[in-house]
N, C-alpha and C positions, 0 to 999 in steps of 0.2 A: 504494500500500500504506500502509494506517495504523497506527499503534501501538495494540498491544493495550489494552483501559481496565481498568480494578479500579471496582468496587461498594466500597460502604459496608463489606461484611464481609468484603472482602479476597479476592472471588472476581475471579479471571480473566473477562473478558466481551469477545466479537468486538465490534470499529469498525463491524462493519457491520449485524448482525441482535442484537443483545446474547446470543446464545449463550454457554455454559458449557463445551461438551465441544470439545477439541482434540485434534490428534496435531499431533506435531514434526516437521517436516519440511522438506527442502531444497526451494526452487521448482525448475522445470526448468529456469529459466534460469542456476541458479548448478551445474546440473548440469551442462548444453551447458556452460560456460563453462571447465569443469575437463575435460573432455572435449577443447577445445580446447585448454588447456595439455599434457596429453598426448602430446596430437600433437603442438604442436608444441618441447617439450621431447624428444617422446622416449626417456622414463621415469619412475623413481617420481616424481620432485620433482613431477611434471605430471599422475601420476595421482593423489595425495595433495592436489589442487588443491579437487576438491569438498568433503574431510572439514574444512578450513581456511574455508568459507563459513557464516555463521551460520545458524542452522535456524530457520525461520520455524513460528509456531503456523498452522495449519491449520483454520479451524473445522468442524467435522462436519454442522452445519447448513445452512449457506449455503455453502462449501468456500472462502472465502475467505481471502488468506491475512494474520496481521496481525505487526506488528515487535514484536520484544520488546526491553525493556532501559529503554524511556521511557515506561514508561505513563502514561495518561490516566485522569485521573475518571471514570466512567462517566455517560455522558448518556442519560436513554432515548430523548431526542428524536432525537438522531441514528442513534439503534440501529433505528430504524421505516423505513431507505433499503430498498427492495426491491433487490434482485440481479439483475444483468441475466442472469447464466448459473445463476441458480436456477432447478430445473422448476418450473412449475406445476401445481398440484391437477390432478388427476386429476379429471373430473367420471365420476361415474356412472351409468349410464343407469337413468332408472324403469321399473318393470314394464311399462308401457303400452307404451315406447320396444322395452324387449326382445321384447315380444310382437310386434310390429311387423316388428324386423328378422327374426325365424325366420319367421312369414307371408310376409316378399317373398323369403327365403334358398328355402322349402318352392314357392311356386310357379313360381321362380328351377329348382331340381331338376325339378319337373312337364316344365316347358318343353325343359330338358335329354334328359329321356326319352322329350319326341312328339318331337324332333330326331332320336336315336337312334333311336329305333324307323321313323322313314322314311326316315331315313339308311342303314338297313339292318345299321348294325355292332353283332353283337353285343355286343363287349365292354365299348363305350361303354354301349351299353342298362344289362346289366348293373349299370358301375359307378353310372349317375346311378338307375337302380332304387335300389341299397342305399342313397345318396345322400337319397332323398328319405324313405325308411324310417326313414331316423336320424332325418329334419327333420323328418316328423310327431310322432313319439316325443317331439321336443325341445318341440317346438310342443305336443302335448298335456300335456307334462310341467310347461310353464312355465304355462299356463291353469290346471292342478292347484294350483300353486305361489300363485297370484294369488288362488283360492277359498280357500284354506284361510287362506290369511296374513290374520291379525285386523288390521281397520280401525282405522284411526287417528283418524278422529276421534271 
């Protein structure tokens, strides 16, 4: 855990991704910790053990947590460490990829409904029939989607 830094204009900033937004908070380790004097106290002195532990800032962005009391200069260089328990980006898939997966999801359903239907059970029939109803609709809908949306280059 690092010490919180300060910018030039006396803004708070995370050790680890130079973020701004915090919440105050206890880590869970100074929670268990007070949770263990409890017990083994055996009363208030031991449950009043966590509100006597300093509150650590919290960053909102990377969720790390950083000390307060000794701050640091702000360095940007060090503020560029990735986070090893930060998600990563979400990629999202292009139209081409989406059209893709509802064509293999719609002949995925096809295959479901000659199973069913030699299989002999109705209700299977049934559900992969409506099944494959929706994926056409979906599949034509996203083709629709592709035509109309203005070309980018």
């Amino acid at each position: 855990m690092m010490d919180i830094q300060v910018d030039e204009n006396g803004d708070l900033r995370c050790a680890n991704c130079g973020g701004k937004h915090f919440t105050e908070k206890r880590t869970t380790r100074a929670k268990l910790a007070g949770g263990g004097a409890a017990v083994l106290t055996v009363g208030v002195a031991g449950a009043a053990a966590p509100l006597a532990t300093k509150k650590k800032l919290q960053c909102k962005l990377c969720g790390t947590y950083n000390k307060q009391g000794n701050a640091q200069p702000f360095t940007p260089a060090a503020a560029g460490r990735p986070n090893p328990k930060a998600r990563p980006e979400k990629k999202e898939m292009s139209d081409n990829e989406t059209l893709i997966s509802f064509v293999m999801l719609t002949i995925g359903a096809f295959i479901g409904v000659c199973w069913a239907i030699s299989a002999g059970t109705v209700g299977w029939g049934i559900a992969a029939g409506l099944f494959l109803l929706f994926m056409l609709a979906a599949t034509a809908g996203q083709v629709n989607d592709m035509r109309n949306k203005p070309d980018s280059n």
